[in-house]
N, C-alpha and C positions, 0 to 999 in steps of 0.2 A: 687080230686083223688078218684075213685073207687074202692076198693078192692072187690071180690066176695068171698065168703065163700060157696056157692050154687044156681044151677041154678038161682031161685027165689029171690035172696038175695043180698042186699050189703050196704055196711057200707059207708057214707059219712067221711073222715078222712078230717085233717089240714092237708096240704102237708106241711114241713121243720117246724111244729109244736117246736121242740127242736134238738140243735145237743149238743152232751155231750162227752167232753173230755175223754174218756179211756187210759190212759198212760199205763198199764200192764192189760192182756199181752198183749204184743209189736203186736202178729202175729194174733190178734182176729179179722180184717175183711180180713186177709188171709183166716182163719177157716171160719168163717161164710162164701164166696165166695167157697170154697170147701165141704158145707153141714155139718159143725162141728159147733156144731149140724144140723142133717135138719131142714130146714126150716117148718114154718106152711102153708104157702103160697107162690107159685112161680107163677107169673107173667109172661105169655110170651111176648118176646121181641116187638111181634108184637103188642100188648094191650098196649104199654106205649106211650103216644102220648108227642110227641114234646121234646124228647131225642134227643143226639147227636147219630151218626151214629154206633159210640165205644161200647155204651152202651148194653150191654147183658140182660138176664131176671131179672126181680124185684125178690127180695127175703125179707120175712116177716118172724120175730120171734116174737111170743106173749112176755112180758116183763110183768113188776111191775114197778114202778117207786116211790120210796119215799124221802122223802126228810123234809129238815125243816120250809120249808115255806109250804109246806100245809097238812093238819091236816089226810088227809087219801093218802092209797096208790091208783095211777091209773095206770089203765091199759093203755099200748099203746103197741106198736110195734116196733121193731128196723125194719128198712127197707134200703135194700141195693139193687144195682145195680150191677151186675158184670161188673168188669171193672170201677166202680166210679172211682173220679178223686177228692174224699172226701180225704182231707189229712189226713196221718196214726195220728190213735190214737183218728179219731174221727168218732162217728157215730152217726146217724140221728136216731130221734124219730117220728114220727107218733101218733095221737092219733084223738080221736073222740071231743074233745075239745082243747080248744085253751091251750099250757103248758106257755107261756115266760111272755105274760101280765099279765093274770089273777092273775098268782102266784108272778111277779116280778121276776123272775129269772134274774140271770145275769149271764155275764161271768166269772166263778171261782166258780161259787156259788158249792158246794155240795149236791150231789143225790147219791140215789144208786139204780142201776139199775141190776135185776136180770131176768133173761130168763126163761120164766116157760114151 
C-alpha cells in the first residue's frame, strides 16, 4: 500500500500490519468515519485498488503506539475505510514496519495507542 504525503513522495506501509481491540469508546470508528478528529490523510475512493464496491475513501490518523514488548514508541497510523466492515471495537494499524512478528504481539496482549 501507498500512501502519499506529496506530489513527490510516498511512504511504503504493511497493509493489516496490527488490528487492536478498542472496547471504549464504543462510538470511535463512528468518530473517526465522521472526521472526529480529521483525518491526516484521506485517500480517494478511486486510489484504493482491489476493495469491495461498499467501500468509500481511506482515511489515515498519524498514532503512537506503545506498548510492553518493545522498548521504544512507533509510530504508525490508524487507517479506516468508510463503510469498513471491521467489527466495532476494532481498528487497524498501518505502519512502516512489520508490528505482530517482530514484537510477538498476540491477541489480548496490551498497547496503548494514542492519536497525535
Amino acid at each position: 500500500m501507498r500512501m502519499y504525503f506529496a506530489v513527490t513522495s510516498a511512504v511504503e506501509l504493511f497493509a493489516g500490519s496490527l488490528n487492536v481491540d478498542v472496547p471504549k469508546p464504543r462510538c470511535l470508528q463512528q468518530d473517526l468515519d465522521a472526521g472526529k478528529p480529521p483525518p491526516a490523510i484521506v485517500i480517494p475512493r478511486t486510489e484504493l485498488i482491489n476493495m469491495p464496491t461498499y467501500i468509500g475513501d481511506g482515511q489515515a490518523w498519524r498514532c503512537e503506539l506503545t506498548g510492553d514488548k518493545f522498548p521504544n514508541v512507533i509510530n504508525c497510523w490508524i487507517f479506516r475505510r468508510k463503510g469498513s466492515r471491521v467489527p466495532p471495537g476494532v481498528i487497524e494499524l498501518v505502519a512502516c514496519e512489520l508490528l505482530r512478528t517482530p514484537y510477538k504481539l498476540q491477541h489480548g496482549d496490551r498497547v496503548v495507542l494514542a492519536i497525535v
